[in-house]
C-alpha positions in Angstrom: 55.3 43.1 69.1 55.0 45.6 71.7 54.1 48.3 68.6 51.6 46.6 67.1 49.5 46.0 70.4 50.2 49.4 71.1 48.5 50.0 67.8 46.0 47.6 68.5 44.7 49.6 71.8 44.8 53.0 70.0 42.6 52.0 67.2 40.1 49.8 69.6 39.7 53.0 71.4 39.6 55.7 68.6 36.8 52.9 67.2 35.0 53.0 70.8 35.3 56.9 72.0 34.5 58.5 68.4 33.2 55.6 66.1 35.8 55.4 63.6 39.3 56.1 62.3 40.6 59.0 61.7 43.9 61.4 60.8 44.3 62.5 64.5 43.7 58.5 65.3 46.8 57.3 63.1 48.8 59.9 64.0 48.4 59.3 67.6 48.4 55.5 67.2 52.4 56.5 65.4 53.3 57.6 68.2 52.6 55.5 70.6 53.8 52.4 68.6 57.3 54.8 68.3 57.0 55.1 71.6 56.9 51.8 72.5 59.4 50.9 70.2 61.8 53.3 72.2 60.8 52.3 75.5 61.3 48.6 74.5 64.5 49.2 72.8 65.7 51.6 76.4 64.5 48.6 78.5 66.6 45.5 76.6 69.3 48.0 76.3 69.7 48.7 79.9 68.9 44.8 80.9 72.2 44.0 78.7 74.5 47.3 80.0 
């Protein structure tokens, strides 16, 4: 869940700041959704540690 919103924000504001979708748009909308995948993952990790 936390990816796809992540996702979500990227494109709404590759879609508002240049007008569109592009390469450099999807690459950086990977890596924040790996991103928050990792952070997620670090968070529920360290709540059950």
């Amino acid at each position: 869940a936390a990816s796809l919103l992540a996702v979500i924000a990227v494109a709404m504001l590759g879609r508002r700041q240049i007008g569109g979708h592009t390469g450099d748009v999807f690459g950086a909308a990977q890596q924040v959704a790996e991103a928050a995948v990792l952070l997620t993952l670090s968070a529920f990790l360290g709540a059950v540690a």
